[in-house]
C-alpha positions as CSV (number, residue, x, y, z in Angstrom):
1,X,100.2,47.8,69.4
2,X,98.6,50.0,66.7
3,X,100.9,50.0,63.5
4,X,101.5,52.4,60.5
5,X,99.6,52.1,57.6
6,X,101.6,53.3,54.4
7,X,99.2,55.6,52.2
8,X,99.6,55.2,48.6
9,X,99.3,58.4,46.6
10,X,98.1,57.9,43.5
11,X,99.6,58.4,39.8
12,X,98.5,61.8,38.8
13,X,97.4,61.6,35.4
14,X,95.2,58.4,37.1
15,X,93.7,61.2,39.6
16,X,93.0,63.6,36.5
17,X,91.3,60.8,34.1
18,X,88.8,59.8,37.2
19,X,88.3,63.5,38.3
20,X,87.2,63.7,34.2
21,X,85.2,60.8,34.4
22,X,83.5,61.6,37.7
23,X,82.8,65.3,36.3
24,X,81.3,64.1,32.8
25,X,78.6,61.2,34.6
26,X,77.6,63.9,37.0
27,X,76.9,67.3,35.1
28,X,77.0,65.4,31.5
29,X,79.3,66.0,28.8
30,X,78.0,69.7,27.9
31,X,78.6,70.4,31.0
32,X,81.9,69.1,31.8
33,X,83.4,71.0,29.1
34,X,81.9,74.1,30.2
35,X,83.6,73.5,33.8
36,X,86.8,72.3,32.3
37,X,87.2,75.4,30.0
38,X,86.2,78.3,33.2
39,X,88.4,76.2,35.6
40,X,91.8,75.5,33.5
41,X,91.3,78.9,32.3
42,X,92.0,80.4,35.3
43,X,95.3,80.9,37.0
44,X,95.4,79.6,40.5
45,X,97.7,79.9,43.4
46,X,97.5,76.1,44.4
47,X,99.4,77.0,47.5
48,X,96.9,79.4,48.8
49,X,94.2,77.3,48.4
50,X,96.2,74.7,49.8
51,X,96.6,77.0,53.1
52,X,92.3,77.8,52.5
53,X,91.0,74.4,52.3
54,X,93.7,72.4,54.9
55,X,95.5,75.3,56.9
56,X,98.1,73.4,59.3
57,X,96.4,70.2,59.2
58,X,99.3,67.6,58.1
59,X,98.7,64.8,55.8
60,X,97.8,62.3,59.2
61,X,94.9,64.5,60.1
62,X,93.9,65.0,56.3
63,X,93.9,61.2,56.1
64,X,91.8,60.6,59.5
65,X,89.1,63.3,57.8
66,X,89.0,61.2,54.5
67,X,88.6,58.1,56.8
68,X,85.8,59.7,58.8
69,X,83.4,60.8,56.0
70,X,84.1,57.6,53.8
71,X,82.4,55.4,56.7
């Protein structure tokens, strides 16, 4: 019998500090800022690109993806 597994979402501002961290190591500091500036900058409908990047896919299916490219 397969059981549910309970997904944790994590603490925002914990998502935001990584994301920052992750950002800075890869394009160095310089460049992180410049990214940070043209991206916050910029008004976004986070709805829409929610509907562009997942569509109807619900948060089972967006789960199973993460799954599949993390092994």
């Amino acid at each position: 019998m397969k059981t549910a597994k309970t997904l944790i979402v994590p603490k925002t501002d914990e998502i935001r500090k990584e994301g920052i961290k992750v950002i800075v190591e890869r394009m160095g500091l310089a460049g992180a800022a410049f990214f940070l500036r043209e991206t916050m900058a910029q008004s976004v409908d986070y709805l829409e690109l929610k509907n562009q990047l997942f569509g109807n896919m619900t948060v089972a299916d967006i789960y199973q993806e993460i799954k599949k490219s993390s092994s």
